[in-house]
C-alpha positions in Angstrom: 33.0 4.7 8.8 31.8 7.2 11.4 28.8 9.1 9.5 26.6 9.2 12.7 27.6 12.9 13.2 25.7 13.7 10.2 22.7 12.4 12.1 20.9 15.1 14.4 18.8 12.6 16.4 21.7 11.2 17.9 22.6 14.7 19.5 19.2 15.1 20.4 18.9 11.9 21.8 22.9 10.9 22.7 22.4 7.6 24.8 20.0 6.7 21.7 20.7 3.2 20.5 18.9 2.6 17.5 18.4 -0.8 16.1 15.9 -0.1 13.9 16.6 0.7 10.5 14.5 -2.1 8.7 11.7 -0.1 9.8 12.5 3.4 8.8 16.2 4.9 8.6 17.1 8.2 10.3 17.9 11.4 8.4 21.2 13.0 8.1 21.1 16.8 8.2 22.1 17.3 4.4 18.5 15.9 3.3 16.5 17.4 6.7 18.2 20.8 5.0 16.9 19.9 1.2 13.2 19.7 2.2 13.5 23.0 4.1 15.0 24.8 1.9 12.2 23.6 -0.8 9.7 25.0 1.4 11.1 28.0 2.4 12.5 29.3 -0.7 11.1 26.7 -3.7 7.4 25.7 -3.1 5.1 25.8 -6.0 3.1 23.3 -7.6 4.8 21.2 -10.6 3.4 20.9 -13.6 0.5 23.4 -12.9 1.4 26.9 -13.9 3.3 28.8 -16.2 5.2 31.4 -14.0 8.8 30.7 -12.7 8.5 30.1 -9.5 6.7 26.9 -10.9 8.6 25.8 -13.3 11.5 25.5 -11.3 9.7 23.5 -9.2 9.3 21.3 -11.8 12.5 20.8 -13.0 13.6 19.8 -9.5 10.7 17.2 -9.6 12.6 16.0 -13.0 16.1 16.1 -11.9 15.2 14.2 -9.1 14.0 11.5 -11.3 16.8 11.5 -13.6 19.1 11.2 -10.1 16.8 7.6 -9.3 17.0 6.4 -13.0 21.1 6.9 -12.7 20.8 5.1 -8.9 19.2 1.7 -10.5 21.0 2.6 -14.1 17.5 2.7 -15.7 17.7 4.0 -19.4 15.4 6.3 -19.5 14.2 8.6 -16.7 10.9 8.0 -18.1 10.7 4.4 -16.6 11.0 6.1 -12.9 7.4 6.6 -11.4 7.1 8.9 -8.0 5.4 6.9 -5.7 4.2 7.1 -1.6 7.1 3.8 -1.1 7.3 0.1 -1.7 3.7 -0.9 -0.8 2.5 2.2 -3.4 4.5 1.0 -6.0 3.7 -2.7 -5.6 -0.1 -1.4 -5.9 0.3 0.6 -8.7 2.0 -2.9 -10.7 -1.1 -4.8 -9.1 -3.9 -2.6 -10.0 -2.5 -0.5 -13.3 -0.9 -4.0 -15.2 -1.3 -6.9 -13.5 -5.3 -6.9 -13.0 -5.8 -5.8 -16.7 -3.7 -8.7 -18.1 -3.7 -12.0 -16.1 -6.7 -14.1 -16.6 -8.1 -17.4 -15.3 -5.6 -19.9 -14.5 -2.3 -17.8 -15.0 0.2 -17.6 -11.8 1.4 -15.0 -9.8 4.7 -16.7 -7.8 5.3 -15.5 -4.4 7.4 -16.6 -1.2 6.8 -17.1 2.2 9.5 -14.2 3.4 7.1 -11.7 1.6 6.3 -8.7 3.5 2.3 -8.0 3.5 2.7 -5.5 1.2 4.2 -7.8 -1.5 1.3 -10.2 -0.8 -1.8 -9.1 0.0 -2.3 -7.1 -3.6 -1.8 -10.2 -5.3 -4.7 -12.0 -3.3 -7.1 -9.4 -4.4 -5.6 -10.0 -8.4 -6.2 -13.5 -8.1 -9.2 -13.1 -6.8 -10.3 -10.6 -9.7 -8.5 -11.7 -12.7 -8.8 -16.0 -11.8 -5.1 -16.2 -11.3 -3.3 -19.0 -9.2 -1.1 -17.8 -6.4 2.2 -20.4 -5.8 4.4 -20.8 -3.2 8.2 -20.4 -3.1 8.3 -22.1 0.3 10.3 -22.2 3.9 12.5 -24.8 5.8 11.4 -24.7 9.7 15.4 -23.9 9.8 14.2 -20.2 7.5 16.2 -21.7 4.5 14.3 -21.6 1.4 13.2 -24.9 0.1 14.9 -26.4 -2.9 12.2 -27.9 -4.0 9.6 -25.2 -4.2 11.9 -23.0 -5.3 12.4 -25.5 -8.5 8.9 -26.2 -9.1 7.4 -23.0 -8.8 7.7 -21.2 -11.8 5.5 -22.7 -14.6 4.8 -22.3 -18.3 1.5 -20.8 -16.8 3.5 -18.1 -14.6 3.2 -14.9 -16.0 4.7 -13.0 -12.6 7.0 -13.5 -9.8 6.8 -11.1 -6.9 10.1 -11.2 -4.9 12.4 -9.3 -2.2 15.2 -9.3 -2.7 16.3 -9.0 0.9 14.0 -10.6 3.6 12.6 -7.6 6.6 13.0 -10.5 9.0 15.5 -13.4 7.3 18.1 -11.3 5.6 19.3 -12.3 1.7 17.6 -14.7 0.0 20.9 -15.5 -1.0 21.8 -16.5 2.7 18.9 -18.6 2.3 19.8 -21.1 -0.1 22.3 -24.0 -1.1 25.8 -22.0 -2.6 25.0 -23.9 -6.1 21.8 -21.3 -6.1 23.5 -18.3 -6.1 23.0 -15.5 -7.5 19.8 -16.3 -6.5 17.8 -13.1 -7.8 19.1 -13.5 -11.2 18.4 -17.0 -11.6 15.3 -16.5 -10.8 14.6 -13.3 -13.1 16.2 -15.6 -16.0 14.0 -18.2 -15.3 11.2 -16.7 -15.2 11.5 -14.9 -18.3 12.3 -18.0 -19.9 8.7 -18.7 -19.9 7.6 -15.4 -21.0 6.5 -14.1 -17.3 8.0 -10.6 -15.7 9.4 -10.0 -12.3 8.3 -7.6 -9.3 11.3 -7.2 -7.0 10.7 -5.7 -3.7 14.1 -3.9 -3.1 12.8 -1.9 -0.2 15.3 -3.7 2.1 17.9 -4.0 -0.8 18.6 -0.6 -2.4 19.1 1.0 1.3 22.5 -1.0 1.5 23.2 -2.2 -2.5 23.4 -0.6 -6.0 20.8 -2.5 -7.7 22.3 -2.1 -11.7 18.4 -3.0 -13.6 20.3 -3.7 -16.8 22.3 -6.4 -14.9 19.6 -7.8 -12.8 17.2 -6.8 -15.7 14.0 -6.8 -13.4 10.4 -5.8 -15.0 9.7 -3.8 -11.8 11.2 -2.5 -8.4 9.8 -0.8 -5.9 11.9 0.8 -2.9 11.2 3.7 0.2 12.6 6.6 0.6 12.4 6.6 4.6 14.3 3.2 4.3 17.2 4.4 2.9 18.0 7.6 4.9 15.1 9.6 3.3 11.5 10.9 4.2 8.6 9.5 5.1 5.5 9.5 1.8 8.5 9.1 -1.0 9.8 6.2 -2.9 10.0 5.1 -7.2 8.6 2.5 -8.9 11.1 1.5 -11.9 8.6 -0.1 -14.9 11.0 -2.0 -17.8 10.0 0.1 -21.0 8.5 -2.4 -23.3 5.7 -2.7 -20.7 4.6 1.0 -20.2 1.9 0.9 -22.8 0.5 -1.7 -20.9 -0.5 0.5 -17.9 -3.6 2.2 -16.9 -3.9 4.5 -13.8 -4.7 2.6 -10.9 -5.9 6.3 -9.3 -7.7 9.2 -11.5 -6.9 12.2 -10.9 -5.6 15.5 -11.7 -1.8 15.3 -13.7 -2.9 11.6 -15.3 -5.1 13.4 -18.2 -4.1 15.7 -21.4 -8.1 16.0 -22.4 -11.1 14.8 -20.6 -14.8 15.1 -22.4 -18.0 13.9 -21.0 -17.9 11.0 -21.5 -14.1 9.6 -22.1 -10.2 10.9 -20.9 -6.9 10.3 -22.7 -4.1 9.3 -20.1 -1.0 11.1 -20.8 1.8 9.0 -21.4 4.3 7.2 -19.0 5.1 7.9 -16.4 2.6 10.9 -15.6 -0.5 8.5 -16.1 0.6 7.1 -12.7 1.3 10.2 -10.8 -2.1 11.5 -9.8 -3.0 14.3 -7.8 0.0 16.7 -6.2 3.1 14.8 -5.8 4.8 15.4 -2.0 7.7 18.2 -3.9 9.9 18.3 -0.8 10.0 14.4 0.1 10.9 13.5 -3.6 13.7 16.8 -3.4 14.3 15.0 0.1 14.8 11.6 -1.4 17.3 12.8 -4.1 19.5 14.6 -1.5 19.4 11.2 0.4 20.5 9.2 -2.6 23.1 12.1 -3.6 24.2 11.1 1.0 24.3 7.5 0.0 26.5 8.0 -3.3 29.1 10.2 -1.4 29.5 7.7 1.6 29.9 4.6 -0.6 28.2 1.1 -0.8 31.5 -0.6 -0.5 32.5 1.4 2.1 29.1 0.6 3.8 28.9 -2.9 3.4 32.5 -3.5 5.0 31.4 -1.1 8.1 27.9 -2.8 8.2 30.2 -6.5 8.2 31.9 -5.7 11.0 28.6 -5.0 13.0 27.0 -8.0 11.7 30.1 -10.6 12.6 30.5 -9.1 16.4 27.0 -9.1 16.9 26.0 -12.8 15.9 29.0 -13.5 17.1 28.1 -12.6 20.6 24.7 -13.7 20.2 25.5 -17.2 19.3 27.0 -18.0 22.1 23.9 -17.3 23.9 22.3 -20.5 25.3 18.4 -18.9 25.1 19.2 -17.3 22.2 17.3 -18.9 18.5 18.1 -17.4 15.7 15.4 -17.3 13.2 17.6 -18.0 9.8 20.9 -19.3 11.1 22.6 -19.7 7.7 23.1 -15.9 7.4 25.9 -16.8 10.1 27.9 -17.3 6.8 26.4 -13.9 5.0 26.7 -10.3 5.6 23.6 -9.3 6.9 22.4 -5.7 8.0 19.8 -7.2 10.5 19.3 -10.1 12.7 16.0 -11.4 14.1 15.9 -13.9 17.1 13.9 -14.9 19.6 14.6 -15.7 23.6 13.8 -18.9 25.5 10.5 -18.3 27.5 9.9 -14.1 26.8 7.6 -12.9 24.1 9.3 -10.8 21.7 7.1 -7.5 23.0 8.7 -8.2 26.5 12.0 -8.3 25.2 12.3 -5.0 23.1 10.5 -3.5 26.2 13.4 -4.6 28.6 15.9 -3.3 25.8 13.9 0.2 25.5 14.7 1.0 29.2 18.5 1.0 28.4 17.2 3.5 25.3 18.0 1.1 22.9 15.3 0.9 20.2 14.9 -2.8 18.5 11.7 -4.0 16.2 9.2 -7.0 18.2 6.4 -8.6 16.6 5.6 -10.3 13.5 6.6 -7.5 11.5 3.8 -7.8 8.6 5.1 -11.2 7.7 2.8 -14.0 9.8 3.8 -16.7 6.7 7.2 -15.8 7.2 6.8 -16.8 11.5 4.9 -19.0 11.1 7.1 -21.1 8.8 9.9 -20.6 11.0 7.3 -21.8 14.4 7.2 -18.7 16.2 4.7 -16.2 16.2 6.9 -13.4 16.4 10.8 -12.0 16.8 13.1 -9.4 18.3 14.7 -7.8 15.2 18.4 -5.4 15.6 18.9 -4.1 11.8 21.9 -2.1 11.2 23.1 0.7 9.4 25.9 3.6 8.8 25.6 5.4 11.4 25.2 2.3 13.6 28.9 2.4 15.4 30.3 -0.7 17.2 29.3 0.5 21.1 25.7 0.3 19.8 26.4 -3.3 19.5 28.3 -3.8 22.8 25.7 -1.6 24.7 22.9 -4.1 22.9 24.6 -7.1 24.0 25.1 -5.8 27.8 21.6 -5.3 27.7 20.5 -8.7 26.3 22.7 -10.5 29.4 20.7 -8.2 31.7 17.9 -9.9 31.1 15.7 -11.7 34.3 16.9 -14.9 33.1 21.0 -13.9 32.5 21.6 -15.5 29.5 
């Protein structure tokens, strides 16, 4: 696969390595063109006036949904909701459902390789509602312990909040004992064994995987656009069907209503009650030419390309003495992103060194302090991978990592 031609930044910035993808993907030059041309030939308000100019803007807004409810295999377009990313999303199931159905003593299930954004929301509902937060735990080795993982979901459970793919450990599937796997759809069954739905945070998945929802029959997922080779302020929240009528707007605002009197308002129906105020036109248009990019190049095609970078790189970074690898059972497992620490440097000091070769890597705790601090380090150098990320980048990442003061 060689797609980084697509990719404008890299002519802009030719000795650019960039290691950074977790974080936010860069844009190839077929999506940068869609939101232009929106805006320079296309922009009107949806879903506000009559005239044409308008109403085409509107059915853009709706083939665009239609193109993310064919991307997850959802069965109705209707069960796609525009949102700002992952962390939106996540809010809207927190604060439009969740809050106005758990009471005391039912139990949200989370895990410790939660990003913030899949964890802090579900404080505040526990907080309001009475709800119990539990623990799908860590090993110190990053591993996922069995028996948490067992015990944690309850006839009392009525959600589990999940990724699907860690932002610093990789698969939960690389995570676990072989007897586990699938993991994700274990878990779903399970949990809807006792009656309670699932939250999965695909923001790390659906980048790199086709997530089928009828297969891995999830309540809700959440994703980014920026994550997966689109703009920044776009991203859908997929809502199972049976559960729309259980939804209130978590924001009120302009588009949510079809009457509002002094003293009362009638929501419209699903999913426009959750769309409030002016949706962002040229990033959603933006996202769908970005999922149209994805669909051309090919997941398979992308996973075998992204394989290759994986095995060199931990490869080479294994055989590093002041190397620790944060999970090192993804050894075994295709992973598009590593996270790792070295003997004696802070993590800040060692994406520092890297960015005066110009090659760009993610240091810190990366919104997950559970996550580090069940692994016993309060932070990690993190090299995620992606399309246009070409085997030099690796070799030119390596060089650079047995340049540091210490040689390693």
């Amino acid at each position: 696969m060689n797609i980084k031609k697509d990719f404008p930044i890299f002519a802009a910035h030719p000795n650019l390595v960039y290691l950074d993808s977790s974080a936010t993907s860069q844009k190839p030059q077929i999506v940068i063109d869609a939101i232009s041309h929106f805006y320079a030939q296309c922009n009107a308000p949806s879903y506000r006036s009559t005239y044409r100019l308008a109403e085409a803007a509107t059915e853009q807004l709706e083939h665009a949904r239609a193109t993310c409810a064919a991307f997850v295999n959802a069965s109705s377009a209707d069960a796609i909701v525009f949102t700002k990313g992952a962390t939106d999303g996540i809010s809207c199931v927190a604060f439009g459902w969740a809050r106005n159905v758990l009471q005391p003593g039912d139990e949200i299930v989370v895990t410790e390789c939660d990003h913030h954004s899949n964890l802090l929301p579900w404080y505040e509902v526990a907080q309001k509602t009475g709800a119990v937060l539990r623990w799908i735990m860590l090993n110190s080795d990053g591993t996922i312990n069995h028996e948490s993982l067992i015990s944690a979901i309850t006839p009392r459970t009525k959600l589990v909040a999940i990724t699907a793919y860690s932002h610093v450990l990789g698969s939960l599937d690389a995570l676990v004992d072989v007897t586990e796997r699938p993991l994700i759809q274990k878990l779903i069954k399970r949990a809807h064994a006792f009656g309670a739905r699932v939250l999965l945070d695909a923001a790390q998945w659906l980048p790199h995987h086709r997530l089928d929802v009828q297969k891995v029959p999830a309540d809700f997922v959440v994703c980014s656009a920026h994550k997966m080779m689109g703009p920044h302020g776009a991203g859908f929240l997929y809502v199972t069907p049976e559960l729309h009528e259980q939804f209130e707007p978590y924001q009120r605002g302009g588009g949510t209503t079809f009457h509002v009197d002094h003293e009362v308002a009638f929501w419209r129906k699903f999913p426009h009650l959750l769309e409030a105020g002016t949706l962002p036109l040229a990033n959603i248009v933006g996202f769908e030419a970005a999922l149209r990019y994805l669909t051309a190049i090919g997941f398979d095609d992308l996973r075998d390309h992204e394989a290759c970078l994986f095995r060199h790189c931990i490869d080479e970074l294994r055989d590093m003495p002041h190397i620790r690898l944060l999970a090192p059972a993804v050894a075994q497992d295709v992973q598009s992103l590593i996270s790792f620490n070295v003997e004696g440097m802070h993590a800040h000091d060692v994406a520092a060194f890297l960015d005066t070769y110009n090659i760009a890597v993610r240091a810190g705790n990366h919104c997950a302090q559970i996550t580090h601090k069940s692994v016993g380090v309060p932070a990690s150098v993190r090299a995620s991978f992606y399309g246009y990320t070409m085997h030099d980048d690796i070799d030119r990442f390596i060089a650079a990592l047995r340049q540091l003061p210490m040689r390693i």
